[in-house]
mmCIF file of the C-alpha atoms, coordinates in Angstrom:
data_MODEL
# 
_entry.id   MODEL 
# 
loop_
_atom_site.group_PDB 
_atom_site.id 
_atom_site.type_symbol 
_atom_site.label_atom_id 
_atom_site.label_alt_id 
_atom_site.label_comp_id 
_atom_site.label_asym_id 
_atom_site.label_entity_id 
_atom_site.label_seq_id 
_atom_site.pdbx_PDB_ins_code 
_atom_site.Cartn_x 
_atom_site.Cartn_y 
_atom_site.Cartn_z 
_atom_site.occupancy 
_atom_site.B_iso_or_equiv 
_atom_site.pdbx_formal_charge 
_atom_site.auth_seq_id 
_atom_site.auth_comp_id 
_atom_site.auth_asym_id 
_atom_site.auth_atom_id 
_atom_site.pdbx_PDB_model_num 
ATOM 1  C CA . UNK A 1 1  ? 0.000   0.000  0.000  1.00 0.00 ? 1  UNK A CA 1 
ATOM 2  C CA . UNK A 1 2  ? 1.378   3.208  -1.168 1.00 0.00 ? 2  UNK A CA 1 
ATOM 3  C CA . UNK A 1 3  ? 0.843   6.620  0.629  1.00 0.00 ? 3  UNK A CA 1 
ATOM 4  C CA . UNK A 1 4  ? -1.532  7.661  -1.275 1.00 0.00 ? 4  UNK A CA 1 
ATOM 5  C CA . UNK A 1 5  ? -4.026  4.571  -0.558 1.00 0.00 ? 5  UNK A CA 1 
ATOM 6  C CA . UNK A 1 6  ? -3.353  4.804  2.697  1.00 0.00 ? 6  UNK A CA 1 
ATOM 7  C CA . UNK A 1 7  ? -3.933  8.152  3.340  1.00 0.00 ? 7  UNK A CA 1 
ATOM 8  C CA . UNK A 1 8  ? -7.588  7.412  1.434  1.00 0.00 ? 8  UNK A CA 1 
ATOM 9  C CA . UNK A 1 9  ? -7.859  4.469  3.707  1.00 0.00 ? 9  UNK A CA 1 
ATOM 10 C CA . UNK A 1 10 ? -7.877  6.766  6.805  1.00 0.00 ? 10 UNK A CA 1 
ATOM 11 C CA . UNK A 1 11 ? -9.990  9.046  5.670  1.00 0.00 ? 11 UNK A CA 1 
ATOM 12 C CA . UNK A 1 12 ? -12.897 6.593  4.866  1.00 0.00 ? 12 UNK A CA 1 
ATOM 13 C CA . UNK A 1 13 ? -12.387 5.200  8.128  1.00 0.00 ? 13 UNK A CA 1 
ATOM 14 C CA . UNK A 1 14 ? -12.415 8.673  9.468  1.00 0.00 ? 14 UNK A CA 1 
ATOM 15 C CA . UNK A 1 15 ? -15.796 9.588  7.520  1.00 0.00 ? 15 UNK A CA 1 
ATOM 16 C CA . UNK A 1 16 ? -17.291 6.040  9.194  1.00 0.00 ? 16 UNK A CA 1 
ATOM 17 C CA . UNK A 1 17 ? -17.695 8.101  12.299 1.00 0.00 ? 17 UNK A CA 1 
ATOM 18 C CA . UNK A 1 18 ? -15.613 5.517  14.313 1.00 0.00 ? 18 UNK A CA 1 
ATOM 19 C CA . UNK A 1 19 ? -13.093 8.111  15.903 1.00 0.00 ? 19 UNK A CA 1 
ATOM 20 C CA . UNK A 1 20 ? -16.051 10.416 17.374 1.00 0.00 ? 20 UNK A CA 1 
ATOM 21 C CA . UNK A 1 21 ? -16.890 8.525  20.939 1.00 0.00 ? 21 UNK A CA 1 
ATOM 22 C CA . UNK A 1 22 ? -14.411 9.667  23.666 1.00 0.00 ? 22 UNK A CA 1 
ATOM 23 C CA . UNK A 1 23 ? -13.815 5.805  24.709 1.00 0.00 ? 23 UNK A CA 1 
ATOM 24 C CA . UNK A 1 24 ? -12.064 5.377  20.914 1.00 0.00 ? 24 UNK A CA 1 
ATOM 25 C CA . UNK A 1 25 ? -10.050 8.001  21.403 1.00 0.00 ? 25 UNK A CA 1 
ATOM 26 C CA . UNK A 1 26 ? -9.506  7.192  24.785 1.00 0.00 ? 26 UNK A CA 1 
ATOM 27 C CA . UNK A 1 27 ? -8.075  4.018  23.635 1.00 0.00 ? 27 UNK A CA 1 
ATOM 28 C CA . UNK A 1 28 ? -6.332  4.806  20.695 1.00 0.00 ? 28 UNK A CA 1 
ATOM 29 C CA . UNK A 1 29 ? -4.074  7.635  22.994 1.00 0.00 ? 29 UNK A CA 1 
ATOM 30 C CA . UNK A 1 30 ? -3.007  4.328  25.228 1.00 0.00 ? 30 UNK A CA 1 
ATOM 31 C CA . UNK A 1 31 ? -2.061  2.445  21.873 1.00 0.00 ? 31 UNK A CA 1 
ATOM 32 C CA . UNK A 1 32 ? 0.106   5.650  21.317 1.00 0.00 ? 32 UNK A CA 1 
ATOM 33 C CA . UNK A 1 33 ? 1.577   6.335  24.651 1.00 0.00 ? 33 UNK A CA 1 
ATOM 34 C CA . UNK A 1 34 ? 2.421   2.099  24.711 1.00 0.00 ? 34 UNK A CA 1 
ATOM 35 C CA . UNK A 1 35 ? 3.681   2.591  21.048 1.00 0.00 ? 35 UNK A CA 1 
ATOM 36 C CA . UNK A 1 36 ? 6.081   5.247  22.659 1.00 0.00 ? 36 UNK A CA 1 
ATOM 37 C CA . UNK A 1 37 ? 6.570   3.839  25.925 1.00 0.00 ? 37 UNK A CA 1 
ATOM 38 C CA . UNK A 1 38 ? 7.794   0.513  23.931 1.00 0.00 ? 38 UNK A CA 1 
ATOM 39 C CA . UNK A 1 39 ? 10.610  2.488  21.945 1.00 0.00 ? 39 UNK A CA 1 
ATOM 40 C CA . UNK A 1 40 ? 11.746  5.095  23.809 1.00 0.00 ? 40 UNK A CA 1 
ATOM 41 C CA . UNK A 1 41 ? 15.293  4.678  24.104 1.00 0.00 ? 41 UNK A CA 1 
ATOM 42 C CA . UNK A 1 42 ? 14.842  4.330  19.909 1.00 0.00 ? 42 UNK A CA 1 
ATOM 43 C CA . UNK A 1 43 ? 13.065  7.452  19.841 1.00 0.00 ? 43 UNK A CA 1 
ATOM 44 C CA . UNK A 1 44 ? 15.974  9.232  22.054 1.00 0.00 ? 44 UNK A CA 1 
ATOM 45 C CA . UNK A 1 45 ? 18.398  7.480  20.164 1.00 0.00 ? 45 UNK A CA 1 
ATOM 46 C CA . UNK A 1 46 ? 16.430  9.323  16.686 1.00 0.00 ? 46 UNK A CA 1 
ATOM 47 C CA . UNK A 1 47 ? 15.842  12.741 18.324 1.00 0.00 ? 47 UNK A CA 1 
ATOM 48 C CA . UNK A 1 48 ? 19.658  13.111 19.019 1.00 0.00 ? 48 UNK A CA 1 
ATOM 49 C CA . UNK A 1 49 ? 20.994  11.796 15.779 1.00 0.00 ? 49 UNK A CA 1 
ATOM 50 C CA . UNK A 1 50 ? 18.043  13.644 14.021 1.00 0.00 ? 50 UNK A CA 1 
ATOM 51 C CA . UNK A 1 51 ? 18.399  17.386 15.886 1.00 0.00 ? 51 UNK A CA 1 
ATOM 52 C CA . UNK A 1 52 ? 20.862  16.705 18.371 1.00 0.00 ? 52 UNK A CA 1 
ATOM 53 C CA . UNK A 1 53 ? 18.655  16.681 21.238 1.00 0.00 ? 53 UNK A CA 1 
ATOM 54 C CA . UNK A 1 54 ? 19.215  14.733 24.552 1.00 0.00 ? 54 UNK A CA 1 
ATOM 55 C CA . UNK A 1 55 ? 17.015  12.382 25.699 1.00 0.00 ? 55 UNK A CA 1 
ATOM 56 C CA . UNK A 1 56 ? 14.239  13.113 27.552 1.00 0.00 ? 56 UNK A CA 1 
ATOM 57 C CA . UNK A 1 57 ? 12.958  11.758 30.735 1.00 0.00 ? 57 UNK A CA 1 
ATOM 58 C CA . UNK A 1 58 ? 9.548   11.674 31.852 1.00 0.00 ? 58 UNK A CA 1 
ATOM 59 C CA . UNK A 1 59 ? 8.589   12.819 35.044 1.00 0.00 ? 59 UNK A CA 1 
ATOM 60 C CA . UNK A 1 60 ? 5.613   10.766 35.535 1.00 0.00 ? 60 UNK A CA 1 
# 
């Protein structure tokens, strides 16, 4: 699947409504902060090679 389709894949399911109750978003935010929480030291590892940042440590 190219960009292109998948960009017109989101957007149908977008249109579907599916995304509007608060408990979908709700749960697609944990997928995201998992997502993150499963690669961060990748992610730190990308933001310094990327813009030369240091890694950043969550407080909570």
């Amino acid at each position: 699947m190219n960009i292109h389709e998948l960009v017109e894949s989101q957007r149908r399911f977008f249109q579907t409504g599916a995304t509007l109750p608060v408990s979908f978003r709700k749960a697609m935010l944990r997928k995201l902060r998992d997502a993150v929480d499963r690669r961060e030291e990748e992610i730190g590892k990308a933001l310094a090679a990327d813009l030369g940042k240091s890694v950043y440590y969550r407080l909570m």
